[in-house]
N, C-alpha and C positions, 0 to 999 in steps of 0.2 A: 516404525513411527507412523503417527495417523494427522492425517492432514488434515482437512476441507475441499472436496473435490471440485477442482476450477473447471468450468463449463465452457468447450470454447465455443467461438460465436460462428456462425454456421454463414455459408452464403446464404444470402439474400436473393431470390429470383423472382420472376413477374409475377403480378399478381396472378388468380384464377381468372380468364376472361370470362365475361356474364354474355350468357344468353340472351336474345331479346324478350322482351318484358310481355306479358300476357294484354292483351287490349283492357278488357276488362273480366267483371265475376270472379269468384273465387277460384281457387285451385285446385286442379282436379286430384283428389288422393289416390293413386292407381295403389294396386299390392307393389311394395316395396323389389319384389323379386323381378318386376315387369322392367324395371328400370334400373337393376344393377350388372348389366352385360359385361364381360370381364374382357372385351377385348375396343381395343388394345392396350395394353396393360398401364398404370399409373408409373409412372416418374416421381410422385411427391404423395404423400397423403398431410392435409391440416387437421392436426389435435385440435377439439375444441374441450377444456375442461370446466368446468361448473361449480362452483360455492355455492352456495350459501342460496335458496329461494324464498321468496315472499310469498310467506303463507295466507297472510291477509295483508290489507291495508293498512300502511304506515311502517309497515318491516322492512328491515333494511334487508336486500337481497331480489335476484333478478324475479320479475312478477311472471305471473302467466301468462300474460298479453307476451311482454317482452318476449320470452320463449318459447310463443305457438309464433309467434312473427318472424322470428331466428330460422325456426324449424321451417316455417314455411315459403321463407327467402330458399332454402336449399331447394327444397322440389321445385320452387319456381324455376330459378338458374341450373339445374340439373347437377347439381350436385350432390355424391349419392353416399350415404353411412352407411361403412361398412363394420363387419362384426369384428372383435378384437383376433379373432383365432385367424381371421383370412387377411386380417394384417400381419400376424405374426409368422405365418406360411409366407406373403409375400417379401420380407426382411430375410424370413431362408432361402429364397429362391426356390421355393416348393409349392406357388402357386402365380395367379395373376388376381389387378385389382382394376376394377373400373377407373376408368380418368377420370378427377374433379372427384378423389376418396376423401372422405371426410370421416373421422373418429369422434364419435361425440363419447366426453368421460364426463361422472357426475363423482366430486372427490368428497361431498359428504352424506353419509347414507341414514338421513334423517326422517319426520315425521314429514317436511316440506318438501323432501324430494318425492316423497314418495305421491303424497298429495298434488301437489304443480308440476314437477319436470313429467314423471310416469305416465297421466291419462294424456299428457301429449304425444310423447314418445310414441303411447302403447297408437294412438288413436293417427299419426301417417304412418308406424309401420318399422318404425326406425330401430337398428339396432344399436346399442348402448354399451358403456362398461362404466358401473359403480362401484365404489373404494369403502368397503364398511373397516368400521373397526374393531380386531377380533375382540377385544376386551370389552367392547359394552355392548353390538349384536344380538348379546344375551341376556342381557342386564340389565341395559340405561333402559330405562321406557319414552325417551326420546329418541334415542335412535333407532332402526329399523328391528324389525325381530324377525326371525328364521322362514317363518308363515310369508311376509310379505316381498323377502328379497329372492324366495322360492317362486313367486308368484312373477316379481319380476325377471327370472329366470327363463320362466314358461312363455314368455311376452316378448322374448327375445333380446333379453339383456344376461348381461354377466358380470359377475362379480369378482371384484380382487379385495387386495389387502391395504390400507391404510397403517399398518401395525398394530399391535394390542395396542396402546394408548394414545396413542401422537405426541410422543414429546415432543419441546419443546428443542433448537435445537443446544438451546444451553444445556440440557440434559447431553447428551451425543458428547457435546466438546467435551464436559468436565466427564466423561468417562474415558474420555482418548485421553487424558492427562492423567489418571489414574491408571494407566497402562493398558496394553493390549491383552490380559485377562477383562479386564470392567467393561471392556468395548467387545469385546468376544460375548461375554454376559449377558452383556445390554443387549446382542444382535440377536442372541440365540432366544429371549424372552418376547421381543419386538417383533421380529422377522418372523423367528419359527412355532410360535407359540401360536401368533395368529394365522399364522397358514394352517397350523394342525385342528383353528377350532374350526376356520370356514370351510377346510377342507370336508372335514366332519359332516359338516351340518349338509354343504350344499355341495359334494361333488367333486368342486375343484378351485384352486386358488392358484395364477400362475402369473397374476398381474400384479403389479405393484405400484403406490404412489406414495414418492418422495412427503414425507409429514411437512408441511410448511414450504416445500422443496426444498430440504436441507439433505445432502450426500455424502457421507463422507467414506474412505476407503474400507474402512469396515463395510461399511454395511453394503458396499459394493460388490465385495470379495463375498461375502454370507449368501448375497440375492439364490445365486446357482445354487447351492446350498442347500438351500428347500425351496425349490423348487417353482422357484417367478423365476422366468421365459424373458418377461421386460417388466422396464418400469420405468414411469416419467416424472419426468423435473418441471418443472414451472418456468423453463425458458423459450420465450416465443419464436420457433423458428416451427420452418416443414419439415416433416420426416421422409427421409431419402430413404435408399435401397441401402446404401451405404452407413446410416446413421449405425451410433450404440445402441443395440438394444436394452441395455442395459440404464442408459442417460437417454431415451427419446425427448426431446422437443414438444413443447406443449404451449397453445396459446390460452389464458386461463381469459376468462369471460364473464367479468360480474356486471357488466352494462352493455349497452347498444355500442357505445364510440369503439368497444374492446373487441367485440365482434363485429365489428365492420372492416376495423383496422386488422385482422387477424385473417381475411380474407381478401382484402387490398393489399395485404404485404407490403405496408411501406409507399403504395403511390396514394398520394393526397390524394390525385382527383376523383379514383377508383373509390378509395373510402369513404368520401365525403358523398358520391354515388349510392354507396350500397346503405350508407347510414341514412342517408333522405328518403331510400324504399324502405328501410326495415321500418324506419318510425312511423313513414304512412300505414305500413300494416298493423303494424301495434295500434296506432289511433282507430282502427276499425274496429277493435275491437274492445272501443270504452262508451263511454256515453258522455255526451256533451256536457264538462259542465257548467254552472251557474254563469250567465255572462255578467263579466266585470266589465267595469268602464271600459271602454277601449282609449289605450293612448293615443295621439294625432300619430300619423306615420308617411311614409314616402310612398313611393309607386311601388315600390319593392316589400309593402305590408304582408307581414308573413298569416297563415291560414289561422283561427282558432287553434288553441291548444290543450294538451289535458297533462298532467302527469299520472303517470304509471305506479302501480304500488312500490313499486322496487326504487321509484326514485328516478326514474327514465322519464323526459320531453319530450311528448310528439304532438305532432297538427294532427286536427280531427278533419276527416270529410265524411264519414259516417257516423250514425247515431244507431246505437243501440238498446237494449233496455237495459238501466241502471244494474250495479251487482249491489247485492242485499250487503251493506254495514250497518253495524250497530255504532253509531253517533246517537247521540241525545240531542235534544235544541238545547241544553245549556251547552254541552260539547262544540256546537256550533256558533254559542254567542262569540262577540268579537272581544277583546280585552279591552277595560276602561281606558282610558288614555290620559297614559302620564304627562304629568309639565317638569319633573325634576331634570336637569342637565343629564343628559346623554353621558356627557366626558368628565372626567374628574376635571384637578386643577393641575396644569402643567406647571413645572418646573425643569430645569438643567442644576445636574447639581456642580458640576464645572463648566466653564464655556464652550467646553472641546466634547460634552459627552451628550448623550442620544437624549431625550424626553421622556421624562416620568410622571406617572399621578402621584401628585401627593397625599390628594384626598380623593373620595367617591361621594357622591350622591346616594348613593344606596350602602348596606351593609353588605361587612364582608363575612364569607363562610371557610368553611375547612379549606382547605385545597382538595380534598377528592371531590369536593360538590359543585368545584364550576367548571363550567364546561365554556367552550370559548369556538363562534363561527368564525375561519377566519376566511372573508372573502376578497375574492381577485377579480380586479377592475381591467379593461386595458384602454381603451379610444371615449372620446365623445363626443356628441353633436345633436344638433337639432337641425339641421340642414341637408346632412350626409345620410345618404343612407343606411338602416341599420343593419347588424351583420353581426355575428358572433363578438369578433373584436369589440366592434363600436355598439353602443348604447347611445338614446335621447339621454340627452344633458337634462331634460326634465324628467323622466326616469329616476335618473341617479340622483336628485333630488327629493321627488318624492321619496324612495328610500332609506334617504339619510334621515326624511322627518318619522317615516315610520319607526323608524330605530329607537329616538327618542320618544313615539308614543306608545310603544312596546313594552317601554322600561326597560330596553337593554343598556347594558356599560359599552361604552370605545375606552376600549384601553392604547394604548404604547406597545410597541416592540418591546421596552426595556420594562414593562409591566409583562409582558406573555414572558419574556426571559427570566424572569427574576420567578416568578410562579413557577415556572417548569424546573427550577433548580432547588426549590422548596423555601426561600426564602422572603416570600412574603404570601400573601392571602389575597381575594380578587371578590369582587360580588359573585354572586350564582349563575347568572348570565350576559356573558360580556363578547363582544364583536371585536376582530381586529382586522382592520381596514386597509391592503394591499393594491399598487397600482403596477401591471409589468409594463418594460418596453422603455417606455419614456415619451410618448406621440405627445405634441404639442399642446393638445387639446386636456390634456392632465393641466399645465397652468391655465388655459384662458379660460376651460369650463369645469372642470371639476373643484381643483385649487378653492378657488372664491366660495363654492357652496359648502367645502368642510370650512374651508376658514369663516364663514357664518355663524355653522352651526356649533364651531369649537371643538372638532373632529377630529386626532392625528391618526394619520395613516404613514405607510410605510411602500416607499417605490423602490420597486425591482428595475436593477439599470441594468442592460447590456451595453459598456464600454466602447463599441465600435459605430452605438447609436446615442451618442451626445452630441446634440451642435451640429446635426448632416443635412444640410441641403434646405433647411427651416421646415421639414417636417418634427423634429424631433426637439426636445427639450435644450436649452443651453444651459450652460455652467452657469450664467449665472441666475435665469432661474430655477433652477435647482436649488442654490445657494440661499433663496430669498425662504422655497420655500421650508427649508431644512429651519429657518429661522421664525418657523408657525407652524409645526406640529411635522415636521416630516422627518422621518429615518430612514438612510439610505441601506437597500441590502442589494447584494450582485447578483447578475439575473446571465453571468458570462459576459465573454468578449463578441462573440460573435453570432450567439444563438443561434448556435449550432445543432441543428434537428435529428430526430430518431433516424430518419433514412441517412443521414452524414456519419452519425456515428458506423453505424450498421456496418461501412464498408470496409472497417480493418478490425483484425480480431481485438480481443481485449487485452491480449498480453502480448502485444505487438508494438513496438515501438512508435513505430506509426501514431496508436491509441494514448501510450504515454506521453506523447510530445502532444498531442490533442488537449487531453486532460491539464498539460499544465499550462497551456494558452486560453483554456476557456475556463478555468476555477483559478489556479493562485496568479495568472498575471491579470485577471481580471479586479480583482480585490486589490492588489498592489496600485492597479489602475486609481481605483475610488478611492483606497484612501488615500492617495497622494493628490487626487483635485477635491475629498471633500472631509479627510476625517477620518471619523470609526465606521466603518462596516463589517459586523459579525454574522450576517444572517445569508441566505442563497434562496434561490427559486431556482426550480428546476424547468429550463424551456419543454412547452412540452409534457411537461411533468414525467420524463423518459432521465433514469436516473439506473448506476451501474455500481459491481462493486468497487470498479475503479475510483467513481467520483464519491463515493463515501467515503474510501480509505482517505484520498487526498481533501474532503473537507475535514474530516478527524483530524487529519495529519495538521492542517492550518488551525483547527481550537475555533472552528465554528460551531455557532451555537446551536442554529436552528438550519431546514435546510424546507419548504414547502414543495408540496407534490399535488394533482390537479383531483385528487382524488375526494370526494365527498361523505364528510362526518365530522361532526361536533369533534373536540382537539377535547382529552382530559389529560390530568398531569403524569400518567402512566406510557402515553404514547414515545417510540423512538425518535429524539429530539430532530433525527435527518430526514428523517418520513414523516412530516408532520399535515395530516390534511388538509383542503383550502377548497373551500365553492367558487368555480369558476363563473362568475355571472355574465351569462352571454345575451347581449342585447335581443336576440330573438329567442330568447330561450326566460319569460319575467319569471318562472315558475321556481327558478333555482335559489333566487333570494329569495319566495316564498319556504321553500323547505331550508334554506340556511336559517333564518330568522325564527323557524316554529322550533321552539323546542321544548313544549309539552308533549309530543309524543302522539297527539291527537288525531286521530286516523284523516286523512283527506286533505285540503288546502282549503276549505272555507273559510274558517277563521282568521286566517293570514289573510287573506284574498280580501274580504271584507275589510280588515284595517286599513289593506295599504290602497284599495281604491280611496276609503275617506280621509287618506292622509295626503291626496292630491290637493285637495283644498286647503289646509294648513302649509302643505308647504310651497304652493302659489302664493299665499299673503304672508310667507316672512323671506320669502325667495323670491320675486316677482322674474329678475331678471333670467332667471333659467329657462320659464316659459317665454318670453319673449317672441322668440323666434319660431315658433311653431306656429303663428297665425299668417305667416309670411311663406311664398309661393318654395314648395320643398326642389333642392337642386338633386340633380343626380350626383 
């Protein structure tokens, strides 16, 4: 019989401790050999694995900056990439590895890796392992061809297998259910087909990466077979002496927070550390751009900022010369600005059910043509300092005006639900408006500015934060505002963090008595003080295949994750995107809100400065406070 191979949860140990920080000037590139002394020998090595890179401007996928900044955080702190063969000798215990080993793996072997990851790699020295895939290597003229993954060979990289296609893993299941011939088949085509072409071409094939990181016993049982040594999974732990080789641990890295967190191991303050140096290094290597109004701010005014091709936030302290895009000055004008309603007309179709449009201001299209931001609020003020959580209350004003002179739609919960289930149609581009937590400042400052603008959003409530101590939300308003556009979805009982989870495996009792006090008693919670709740937010956005099975298991609808991309009606309803909009970080509503596709942030930047003034004169009270002495 062929399962789904369950991946247990590895301990959790301290993070890598960092070196001291260089005064200042760049960093010296010694030959990589100068700096990888084998003694005394490593305890752990971190996988770090690579998607997807930004080729140019406006791609989604980690930019060059971000990973010449990555790469050069490691030589800073002395942490040293080793080559896949002298980790695989050190799992036999037939060699040693430098302390602070670091595996850098690239799992698509495309025109971008080859273009952005490669002259980095090649240019400090780093050795590398790339995942082609044997089926198109030869073929696709998007993916890499035999000339240039040879080349990366000679440069000090290596290549493994992806399998000849990358199924999906619905292909894999519906072959174990057609029996252990189909899955035999399916391995011997996948597995062995593409090791016999890379073999061919270049040598040697003895690595492997899980397609999607889906494993199941076949393809477990096959690996030996032909002839991959190891191969890795997508789940973020360290690789021990003791690990499978078979199932190694892999921390995957498509942004800055993922590679930071991947090397803090679980302690906040460590990561929040290494993420405030990696960004400063990325920003040295942009160019200032265009200055926008600056908002009023507190003592705690964070530096000029840029965003990165890949979609990465950093403060600028250096200027360089601009990188050559092709934009047009029409590609740069701003968009006319609309006067139509933002939000359709609400309605309840019984008293007990969530808020619907009944109509739009704009026209509707197919369901594959709209695409839908959906963004995550948490704090606000104009007083408090600002901070990831918290935002200027005049901020999230302006915002909400830009939104309407954009011409986007606010839709409803029960508008994104009903779309996602194929039952109704939506305009082309529509915004849905999320708050987590429940802090106070949700009713006294944000509340009033969508209830202005005729806005309904949607609050993520964690249960154990209602009515505590008058920082947090009460019942009853909640209640008020459930009764002007709000729908409640559970956000857990006790927001409970990725390092809380971490500490007991997943199929460990422990983790099940977990899971059912922070998903189904949390929901039991809400709707017995307010109603229907179908929807979840994931704290965090650290999400398991425990907490999937039991929101399926509850007939939950939707389930949000902290990850960044326009939502189409194709996506998995429990993994559904959401732009975190972090009060030091205004760049993020600029990329949620553009969604022509238009390389750069001018054009957004432009609107939403001159939507300061429109939405000072139909908002007065939001600014208010900003002329008055800022508290700490």
């Amino acid at each position: 019989m062929h399962r789904l191979f369950s991946i247990a949860a590895l301990l959790s140990l301290a993070p890598l401790p960092a070196e001291p920080l260089p005064d200042s000037g760049d960093v010296a590139l010694p030959p990589q050999a100068t700096a990888a002394a084998p003694v005394p020998n490593a305890s752990e090595v971190v996988v770090l694995g690579y998607g997807h890179f930004a080729a140019s401007a406006g791609m989604r996928g980690v930019s060059a900056a971000a990973f010449e900044a990555q790469m050069q955080y490691l030589r800073e702190q002395g942490l040293i990439p080793v080559a896949p063969a002298d980790m695989v000798a050190w799992l036999e215990n037939r060699g040693t590895l430098p302390q602070r080993s670091v595996l850098i793996t690239l799992d698509v072997a495309d025109s971008a890796a080859y273009t952005v990851a490669f002259p980095i790699l090649k240019k400090y020295g780093y050795p590398f392992l790339i995942f082609a895939d044997g089926g198109n290597f030869e073929a696709d003229g998007h993916s890499l061809g035999i000339k240039e993954l040879k080349e990366m060979q000679l440069a000090g990289g290596s290549v493994g297998s992806r399998t000849l296609t990358c199924p999906a893993a619905e292909v894999w299941k519906k072959a174990a259910e057609q029996g252990t011939e189909a899955s035999v088949k399916l391995a011997e085509k996948e597995l062995g087909v593409s090791a016999q072409r890379i073999t061919a071409a270049l040598g040697e094939c003895e690595y492997f990466s899980f397609p999607h990181g889906y494993a199941d016993t076949t393809m477990l049982e096959n690996l030996p077979v032909y002839g991959y040594s190891v191969a890795f999974s997508c789940y973020g732990a360290r690789v021990h002496g003791h690990s499978a080789p078979l199932m190694l641990p892999r921390y995957m890295v498509p942004d800055m927070p993922s590679f930071a967190a991947a090397l803090g191991n679980g302690q906040a303050q460590e990561t929040a550390r290494i993420l405030h140096r990696v960004r400063d290094m990325a920003a040295a290597l942009l160019p200032m751009p265009p200055k926008d109004e600056e908002l009023p701010s507190g003592p705690d005014e964070t530096a000029a900022q840029a965003e990165l091709p890949g979609g990465e936030v950093v403060s600028l302290h250096q200027v360089l010369p601009p990188p050559q895009l092709s934009v047009s000055s029409e590609d740069l004008a701003p968009r006319p600005v609309c006067t139509l309603p933002a939000a359709g007309t609400l309605e309840r179709r019984t008293p007990a059910s969530d808020w619907v449009s009944r109509s739009f201001s704009r026209p509707l299209v197919p369901r594959e043509k709209t695409r839908v931001a959906v963004l995550g609020y948490h704090d606000f003020s104009n007083t408090k300092p600002v901070s990831e959580m918290r935002m200027r209350t005049a901020e999230f004003c302006q915002q909400m005006q830009y939104i309407q002179d954009a011409g986007l739609t606010v839709i409803t919960m029960q508008d994104f639900l009903e779309w996602r289930h194929g039952t109704r149609c939506l305009p082309e581009r529509c915004v849905l408006i999320t708050i987590d937590d429940g802090w106070k400042s949700v009713y006294t400052d944000a509340y009033p500015i969508l209830k202005a603008y005729g806005y309904p959003f949607t609050l993520f409530l964690y249960t154990s934060y209602i009515q505590v101590r008058g920082h947090s939300l009460t019942q009853a308003q909640i209640r008020e505002m459930m009764e002007h556009g709000a729908t409640i979805g559970s956000h857990s009982t006790t927001h409970y963090y990725p390092s809380q989870w971490k500490r007991y495996a997943q199929d460990s009792p422990e983790y099940a008595a977990q899971v059912q006090q922070e998903l189904p008693d949390s929901f039991a919670r809400l709707r017995q003080l307010f109603g229907a709740c179908s929807t979840y937010c994931y704290p965090g956005g650290y999400h398991t295949p425990p907490m999937l099975e039991s929101l399926r298991a509850m007939g939950i609808q939707a389930a949000f994750t902290v990850l960044e991309s326009k939502v189409n009606c194709e996506e998995p309803p429990l993994l559904v995107h959401r732009y975190m909009v972090f009060g030091t970080d205004p760049r993020i509503f600029r990329r949620a809100v553009n969604f022509d596709g238009v390389p750069g942030v001018k054009p957004t930047a432009q609107g939403i400065t001159e939507a300061r003034a429109r939405a000072r004169a139909f908002y007065p009270a939001a600014f208010e406070t900003l002329t008055k002495p800022q508290k700490p």
